[in-house]
C-alpha positions in Angstrom: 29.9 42.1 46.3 30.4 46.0 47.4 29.2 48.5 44.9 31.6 50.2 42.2 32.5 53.9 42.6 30.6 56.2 40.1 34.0 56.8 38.2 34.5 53.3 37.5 31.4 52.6 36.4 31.8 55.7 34.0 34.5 54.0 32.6 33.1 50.6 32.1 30.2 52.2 30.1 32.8 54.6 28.1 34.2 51.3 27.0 30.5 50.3 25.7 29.9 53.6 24.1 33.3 53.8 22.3 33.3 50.2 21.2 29.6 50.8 19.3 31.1 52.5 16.0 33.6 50.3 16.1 31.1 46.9 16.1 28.9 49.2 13.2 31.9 49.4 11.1 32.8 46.0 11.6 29.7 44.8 10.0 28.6 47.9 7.0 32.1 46.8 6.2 30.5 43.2 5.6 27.4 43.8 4.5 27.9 46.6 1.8 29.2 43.8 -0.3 26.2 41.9 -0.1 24.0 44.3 -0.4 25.7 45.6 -3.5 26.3 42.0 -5.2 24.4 43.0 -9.1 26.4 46.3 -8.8 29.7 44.2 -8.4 28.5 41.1 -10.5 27.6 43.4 -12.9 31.3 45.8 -12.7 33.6 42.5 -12.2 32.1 40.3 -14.9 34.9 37.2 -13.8 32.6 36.3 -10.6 29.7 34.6 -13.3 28.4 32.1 -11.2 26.5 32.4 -7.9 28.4 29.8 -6.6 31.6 32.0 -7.3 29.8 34.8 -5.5 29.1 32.3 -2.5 32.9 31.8 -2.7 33.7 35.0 -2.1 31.6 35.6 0.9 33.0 32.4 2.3 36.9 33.1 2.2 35.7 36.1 4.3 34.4 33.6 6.9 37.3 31.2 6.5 40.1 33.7 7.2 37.5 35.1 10.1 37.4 31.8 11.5 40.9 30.6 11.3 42.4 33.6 12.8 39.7 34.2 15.6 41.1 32.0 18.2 44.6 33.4 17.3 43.2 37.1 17.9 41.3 35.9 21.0 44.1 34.5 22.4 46.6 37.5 21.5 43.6 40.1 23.6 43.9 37.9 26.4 47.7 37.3 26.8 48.6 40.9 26.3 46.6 44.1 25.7 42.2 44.4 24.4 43.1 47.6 23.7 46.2 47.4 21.0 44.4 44.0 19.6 41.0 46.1 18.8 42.2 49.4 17.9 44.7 47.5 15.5 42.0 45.6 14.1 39.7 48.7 13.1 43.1 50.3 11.4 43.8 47.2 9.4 40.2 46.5 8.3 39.7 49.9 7.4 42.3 50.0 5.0 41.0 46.6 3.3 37.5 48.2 3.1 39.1 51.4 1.2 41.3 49.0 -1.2 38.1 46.6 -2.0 36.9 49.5 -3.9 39.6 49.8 -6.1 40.1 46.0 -7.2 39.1 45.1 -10.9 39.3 41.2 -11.1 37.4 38.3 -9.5 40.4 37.2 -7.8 41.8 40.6 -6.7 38.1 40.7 -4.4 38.7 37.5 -3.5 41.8 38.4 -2.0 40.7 41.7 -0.4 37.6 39.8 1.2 40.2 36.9 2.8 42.4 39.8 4.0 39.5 41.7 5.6 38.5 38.3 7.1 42.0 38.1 9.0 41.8 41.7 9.7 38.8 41.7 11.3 39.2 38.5 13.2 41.2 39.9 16.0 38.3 42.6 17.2 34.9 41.0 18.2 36.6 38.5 20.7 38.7 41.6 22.0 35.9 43.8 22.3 33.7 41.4 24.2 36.2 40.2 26.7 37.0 43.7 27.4 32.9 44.3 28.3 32.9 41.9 30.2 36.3 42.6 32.1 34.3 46.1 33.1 30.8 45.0 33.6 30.8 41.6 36.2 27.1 40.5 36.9 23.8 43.1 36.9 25.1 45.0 33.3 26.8 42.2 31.6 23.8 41.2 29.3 22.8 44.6 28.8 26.4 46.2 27.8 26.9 43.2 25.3 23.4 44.2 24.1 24.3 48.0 23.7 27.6 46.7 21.8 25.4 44.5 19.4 23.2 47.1 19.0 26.1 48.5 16.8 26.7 45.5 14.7 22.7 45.5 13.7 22.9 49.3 12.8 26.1 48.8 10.8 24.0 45.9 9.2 20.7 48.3 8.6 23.7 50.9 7.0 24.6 48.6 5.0 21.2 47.7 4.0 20.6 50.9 2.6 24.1 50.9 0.2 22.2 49.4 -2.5 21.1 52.8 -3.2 24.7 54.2 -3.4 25.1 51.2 -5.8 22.6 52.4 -7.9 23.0 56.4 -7.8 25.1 57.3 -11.2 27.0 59.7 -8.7 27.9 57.3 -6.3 28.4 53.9 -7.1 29.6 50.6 -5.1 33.3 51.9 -5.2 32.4 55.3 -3.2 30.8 53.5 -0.3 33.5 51.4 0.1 36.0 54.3 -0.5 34.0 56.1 2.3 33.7 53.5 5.0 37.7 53.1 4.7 38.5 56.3 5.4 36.1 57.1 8.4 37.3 53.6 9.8 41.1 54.9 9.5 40.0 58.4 11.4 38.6 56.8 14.1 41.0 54.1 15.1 43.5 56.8 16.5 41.4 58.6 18.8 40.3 55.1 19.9 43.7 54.2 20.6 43.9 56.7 23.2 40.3 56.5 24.8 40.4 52.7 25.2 41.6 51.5 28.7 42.3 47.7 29.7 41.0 47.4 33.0 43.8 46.9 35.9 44.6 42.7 36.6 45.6 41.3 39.8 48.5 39.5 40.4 46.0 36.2 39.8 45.0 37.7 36.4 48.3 38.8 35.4 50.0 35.2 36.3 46.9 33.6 34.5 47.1 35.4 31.2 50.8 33.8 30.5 49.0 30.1 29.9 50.3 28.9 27.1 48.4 28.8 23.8 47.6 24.6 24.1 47.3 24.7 27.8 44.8 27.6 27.3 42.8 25.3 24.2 43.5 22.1 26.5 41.4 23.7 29.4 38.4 25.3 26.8 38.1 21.8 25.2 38.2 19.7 28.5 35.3 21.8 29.2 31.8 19.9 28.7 29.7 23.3 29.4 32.1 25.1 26.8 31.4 22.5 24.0 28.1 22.6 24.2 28.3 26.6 24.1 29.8 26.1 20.8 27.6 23.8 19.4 24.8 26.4 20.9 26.7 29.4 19.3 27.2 27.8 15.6 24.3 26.2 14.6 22.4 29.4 14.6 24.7 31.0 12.3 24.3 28.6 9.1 21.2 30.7 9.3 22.0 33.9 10.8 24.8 34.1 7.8 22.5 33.4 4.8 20.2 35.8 6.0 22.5 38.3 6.1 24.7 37.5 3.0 21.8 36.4 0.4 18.6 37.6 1.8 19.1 41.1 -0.3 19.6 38.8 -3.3 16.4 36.6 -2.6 14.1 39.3 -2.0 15.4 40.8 -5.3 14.4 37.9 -7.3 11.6 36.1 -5.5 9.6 39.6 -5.0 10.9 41.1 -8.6 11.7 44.4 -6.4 15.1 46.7 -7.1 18.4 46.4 -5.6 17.7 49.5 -2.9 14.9 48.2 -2.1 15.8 44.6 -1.6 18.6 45.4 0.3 16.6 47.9 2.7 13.7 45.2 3.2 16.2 42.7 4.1 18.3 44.3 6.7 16.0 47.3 8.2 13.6 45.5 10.2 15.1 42.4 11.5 18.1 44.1 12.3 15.6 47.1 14.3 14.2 44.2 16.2 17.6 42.9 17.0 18.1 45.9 18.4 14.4 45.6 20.2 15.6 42.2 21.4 19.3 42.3 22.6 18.0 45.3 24.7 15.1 43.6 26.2 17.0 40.2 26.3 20.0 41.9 28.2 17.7 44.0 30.7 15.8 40.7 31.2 18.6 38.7 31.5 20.1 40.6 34.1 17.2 40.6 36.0 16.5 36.7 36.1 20.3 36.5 36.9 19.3 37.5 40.4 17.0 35.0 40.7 18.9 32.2 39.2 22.0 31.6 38.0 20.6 29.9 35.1 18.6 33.6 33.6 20.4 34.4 30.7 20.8 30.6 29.2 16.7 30.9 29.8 16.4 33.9 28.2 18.7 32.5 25.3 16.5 29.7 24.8 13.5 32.0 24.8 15.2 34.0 21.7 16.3 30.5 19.9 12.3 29.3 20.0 11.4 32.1 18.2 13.8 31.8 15.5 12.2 28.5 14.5 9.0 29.4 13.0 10.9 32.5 11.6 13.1 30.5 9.6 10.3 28.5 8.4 8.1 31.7 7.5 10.9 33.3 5.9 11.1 30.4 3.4 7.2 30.0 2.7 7.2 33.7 2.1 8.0 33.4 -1.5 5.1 31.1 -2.0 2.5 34.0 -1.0 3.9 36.6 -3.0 3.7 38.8 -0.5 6.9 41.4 0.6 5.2 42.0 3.4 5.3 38.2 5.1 8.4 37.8 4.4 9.5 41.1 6.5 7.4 40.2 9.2 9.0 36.6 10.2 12.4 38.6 9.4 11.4 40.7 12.5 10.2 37.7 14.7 13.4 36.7 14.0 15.9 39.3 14.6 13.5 39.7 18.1 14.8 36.1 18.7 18.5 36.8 17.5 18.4 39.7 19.5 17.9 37.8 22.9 20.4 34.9 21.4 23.3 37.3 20.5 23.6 39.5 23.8 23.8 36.4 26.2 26.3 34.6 24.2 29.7 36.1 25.9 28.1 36.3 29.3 26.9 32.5 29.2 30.6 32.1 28.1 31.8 34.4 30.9 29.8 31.7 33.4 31.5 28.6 32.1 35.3 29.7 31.1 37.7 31.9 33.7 38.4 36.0 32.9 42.0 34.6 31.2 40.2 32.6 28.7 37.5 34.6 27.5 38.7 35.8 24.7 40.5 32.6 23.6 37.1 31.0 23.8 35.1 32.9 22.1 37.9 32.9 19.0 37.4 29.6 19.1 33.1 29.6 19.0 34.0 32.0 16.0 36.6 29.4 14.4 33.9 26.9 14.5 30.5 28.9 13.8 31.9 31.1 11.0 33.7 28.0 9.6 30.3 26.4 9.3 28.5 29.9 8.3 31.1 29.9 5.0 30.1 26.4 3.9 26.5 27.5 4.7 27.3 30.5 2.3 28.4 28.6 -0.6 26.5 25.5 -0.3 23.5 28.3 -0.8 24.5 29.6 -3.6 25.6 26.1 -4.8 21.7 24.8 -4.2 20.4 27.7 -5.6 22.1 27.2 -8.7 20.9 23.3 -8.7 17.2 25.3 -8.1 16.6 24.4 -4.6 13.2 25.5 -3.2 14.2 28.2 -0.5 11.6 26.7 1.8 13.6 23.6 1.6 16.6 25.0 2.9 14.9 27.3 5.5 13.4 24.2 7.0 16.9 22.9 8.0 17.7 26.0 9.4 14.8 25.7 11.6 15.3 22.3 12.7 19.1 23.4 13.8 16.9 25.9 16.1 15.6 23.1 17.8 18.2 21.0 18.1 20.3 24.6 19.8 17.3 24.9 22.5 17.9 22.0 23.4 22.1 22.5 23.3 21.7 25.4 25.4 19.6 24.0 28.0 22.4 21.5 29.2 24.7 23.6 29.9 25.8 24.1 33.6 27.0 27.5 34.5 29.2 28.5 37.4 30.6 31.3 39.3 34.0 32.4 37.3 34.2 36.1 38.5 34.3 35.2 42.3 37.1 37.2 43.6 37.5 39.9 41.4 36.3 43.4 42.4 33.7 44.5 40.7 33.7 47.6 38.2 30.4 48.0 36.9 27.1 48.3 38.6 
């Protein structure tokens, strides 16, 4: 493989640096909501239930799901660029209109609108990374692009504040968020590049929708990928949606508070992790063509005694122990999340990357909404949270050993490469 020139490697990490705002809006979007849930409880009094509240977090997910592979598929048949910077416009609007609705239903319908909005960019986003960065950066440019997604999450830690200020409130944040995400999509627009196709690529990308899902789900390596990439997030999507509210009442600490302690540190050692996973990762790739589903693994054992400290935690009455397993696991989830679209990028061709990983979000956020409101659903039945966490942690075992069977090959061979 001959070596980039300078300007094209430029490029392919321009693409990384523009696309990291984007991936933290995608998520304060997201978790400003959860963070803020007594604020909004409290303001909307139709939600009432908990279950109603999980309800609302999962017609986010369904909408998200449904429309992933759609969105995948539209980035790979005609242009990353349009797909993502329309995605950002759309959401943004949705974020600045959620904090103007007054009724249950009326968030309800803002959340399953943001959910379709926002479908169409991650799958876009991460095809086009990996369009620029073929072999020694993959794993570390997907980990500079997560990196966004865990600060947006840390942000929105911290909203529970606004929330509580008398000058600010829930509505301002989202208000904000809106309007910064509307600013930024048009500069965007311009800045973004698609990289150039070859006559191969070009002819590829007109497969037709079910010859395109015919060819992902005839694939054994690409089934178990999204098995590997789902069972995970039942628990990656509680901890993210509810852990502000369980800290809240297990700890009796305040809304700020409980939303900072629940997204701060795991989500700085996700950051710790998908950079050390990605540099690693990239690194074993040269000695086998196997590194990053190792390195994967690696990040997926140490989620399972996370997930069952997280749920003793309560039981000690200690803040404290409960923050630390959150780290150990967002060190693991960092090392799981940056090697997911280039273990995808070693089973499924350029043409279909997109398209797959729609459809890995179809099934994993699918599963994440029922996770969400079967949570709330236990917890208003009293379910012991160390119950629940234990399941989470066996589904880390069982997704060691998912990963493990999958058998990579070489998809890029070919192709000229852009970024080294």
């Amino acid at each position: 493989m001959t070596t980039a020139s300078p300007s094209a490697s430029r490029q392919a990490w321009l693409v990384v640096a523009l696309l990291v705002p984007v991936a933290l809006l995608n998520y304060l979007d997201r978790q400003m909501l959860a963070t803020m849930k007594t604020s909004v409880m409290e303001d909307i009094p139709g939600i009432a239930l908990e279950a109603n509240w999980g309800k609302i977090l999962a017609w986010f997910k369904w909408t998200y799901a449904i429309l992933s592979p759609v969105g995948g598929y539209l980035a790979d048949r005609f242009s990353r660029r349009h797909v993502i910077a329309g995605s950002l416009f759309a959401w943004s609007a949705i974020t600045w209109l959620t904090g103007h609705v007054t009724t249950y239903e009326q968030l309800l319908a803002t959340r399953a609108i943001m959910g379709i909005s926002e479908a169409f960019y991650i799958p876009a986003a991460l095809a086009l990374i990996a369009d620029y960065h073929r072999g020694p950066t993959r794993s570390k440019a997907v980990g500079f692009h997560q990196m966004g997604i865990y600060c947006g999450v840390i942000l929105g830690g911290f909203s529970g504040y606004a929330a509580d200020s008398a000058h600010h409130g829930w509505r301002w944040a989202f208000d904000v968020c809106g309007l910064v995400g509307l600013a930024y999509a048009v500069p965007l627009f311009f800045l973004l590049k698609n990289p150039p196709r070859d006559g191969a690529g070009v002819a590829a990308s007109k497969t037709s929708p079910f010859a395109a899902l015919g060819e992902l789900l005839s694939n054994r390596s690409f089934l178990l990928l999204v098995a590997y990439f789902t069972l995970p997030a039942l628990a990656g999507w509680v901890v993210r949606d509810w852990m502000p509210a369980i800290l809240k009442a297990e700890f009796k600490i305040g809304q700020g508070k409980a939303g900072v302690s629940a997204a701060l540190y795991w989500q700085s050692a996700a950051i710790v992790g998908a950079l050390a996973g990605g540099f690693l990762a990239d690194r074993w790739m040269k000695r086998s063509q196997r590194g990053r589903i190792w390195v994967s693994a690696i990040g997926m054992a140490l989620i399972v005694p996370a997930m069952f400290g997280v749920g003793y935690s309560p039981q000690t009455g200690h803040l404290e122990v409960a923050i630390a397993f959150l780290i150990l696991f967002g060190l693991g989830w960092g090392f799981f999340d940056c090697n997911n679209m280039p273990i995808l990028c070693q089973v499924a061709r350029p043409e279909l990357r997109a398209t797959g990983y729609g459809i890995m979000n179809l099934v994993s956020i699918s599963c994440g909404g029922f996770a969400d409101y079967g949570f709330g659903a236990l917890r208003d039945r009293g379910v012991p949270i160390f119950g629940i966490f234990s399941v989470f942690a066996a589904t880390a075992i069982l997704s060691v050993i998912l990963v493990l069977l999958i058998r990579p090959r070489e998809t890029d061979s070919g192709l000229p490469p852009i970024s080294h």
